[in-house]
C-alpha positions as CSV (number, residue, x, y, z in Angstrom):
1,X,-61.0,1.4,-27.4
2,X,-60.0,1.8,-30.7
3,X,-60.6,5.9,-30.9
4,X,-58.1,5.8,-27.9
5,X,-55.7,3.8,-29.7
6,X,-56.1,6.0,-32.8
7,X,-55.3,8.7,-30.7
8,X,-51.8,7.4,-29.5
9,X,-50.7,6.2,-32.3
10,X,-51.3,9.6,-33.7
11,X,-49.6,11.2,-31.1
12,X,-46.8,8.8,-30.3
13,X,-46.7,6.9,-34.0
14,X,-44.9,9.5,-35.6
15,X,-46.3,8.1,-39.3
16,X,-46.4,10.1,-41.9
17,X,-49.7,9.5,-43.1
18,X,-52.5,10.9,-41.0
19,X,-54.2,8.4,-38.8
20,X,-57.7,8.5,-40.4
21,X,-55.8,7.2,-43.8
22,X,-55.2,4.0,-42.2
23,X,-57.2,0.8,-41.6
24,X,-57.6,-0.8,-38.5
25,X,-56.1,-3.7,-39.8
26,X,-53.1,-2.0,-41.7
27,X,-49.6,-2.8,-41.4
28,X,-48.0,0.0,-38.7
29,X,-44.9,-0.6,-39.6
30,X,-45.3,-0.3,-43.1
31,X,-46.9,2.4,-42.5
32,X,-43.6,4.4,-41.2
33,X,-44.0,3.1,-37.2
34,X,-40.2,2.6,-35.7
35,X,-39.1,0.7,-33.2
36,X,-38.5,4.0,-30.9
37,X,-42.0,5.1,-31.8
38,X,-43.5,1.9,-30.5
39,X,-41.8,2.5,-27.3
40,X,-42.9,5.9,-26.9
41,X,-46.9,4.1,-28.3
42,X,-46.1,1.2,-25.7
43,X,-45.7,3.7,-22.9
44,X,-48.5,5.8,-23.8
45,X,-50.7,2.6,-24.3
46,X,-49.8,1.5,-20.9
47,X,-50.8,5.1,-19.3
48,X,-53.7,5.5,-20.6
49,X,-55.6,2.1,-20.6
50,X,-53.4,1.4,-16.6
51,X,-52.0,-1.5,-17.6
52,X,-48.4,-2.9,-17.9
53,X,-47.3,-4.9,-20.6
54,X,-45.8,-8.5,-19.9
55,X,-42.5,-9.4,-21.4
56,X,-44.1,-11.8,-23.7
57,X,-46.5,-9.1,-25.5
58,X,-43.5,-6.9,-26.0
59,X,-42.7,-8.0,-29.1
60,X,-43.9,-6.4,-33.2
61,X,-46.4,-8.2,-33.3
62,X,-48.5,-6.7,-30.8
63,X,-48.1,-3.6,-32.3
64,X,-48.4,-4.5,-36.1
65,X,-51.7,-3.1,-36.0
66,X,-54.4,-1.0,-34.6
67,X,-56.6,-3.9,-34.2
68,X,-53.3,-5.8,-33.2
69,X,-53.0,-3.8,-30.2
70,X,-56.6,-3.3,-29.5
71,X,-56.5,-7.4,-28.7
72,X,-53.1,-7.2,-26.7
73,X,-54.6,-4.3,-24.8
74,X,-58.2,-7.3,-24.5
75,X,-55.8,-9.7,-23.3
76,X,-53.5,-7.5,-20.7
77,X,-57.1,-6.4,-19.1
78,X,-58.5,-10.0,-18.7
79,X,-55.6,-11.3,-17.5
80,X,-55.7,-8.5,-14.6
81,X,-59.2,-10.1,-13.9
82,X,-58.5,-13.7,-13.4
83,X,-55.8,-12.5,-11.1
């Protein structure tokens, strides 16, 4: 999962350090991630991985990090499977 999330926040991140420079556990946002960016990350996230985020994971947090996002992304799918 987290290649795939590497992947969009290369492509949708818009950092300006390349995406193998940062830790899975590095500040995004330090790391040059805007708020438009994580919309465009959010969207791609939710294509790729069919999932929909819930109003209460919207939020910087969830997207503070790859590994951040790698557990949002855990928690979206489990939820879908106690539904």
């Amino acid at each position: 999962m987290n290649k795939t999330i590497r992947d969009l926040v290369a492509k949708f991140g818009k950092l300006p350090a390349s995406i193998d420079q940062i830790a899975d556990d590095a500040d995004l946002y330090a790391a040059g991630l805007t708020s438009f960016a994580s919309v465009q990350l959010m969207l791609g996230i939710e294509e790729a991985f069919d999932i929909e985020f819930p109003d209460n994971l919207l939020n910087r947090k969830s997207f503070a990090s790859i590994s951040a996002i790698a557990k949002t992304v855990d928690i979206i799918q489990d939820s879908r499977k106690v539904a």
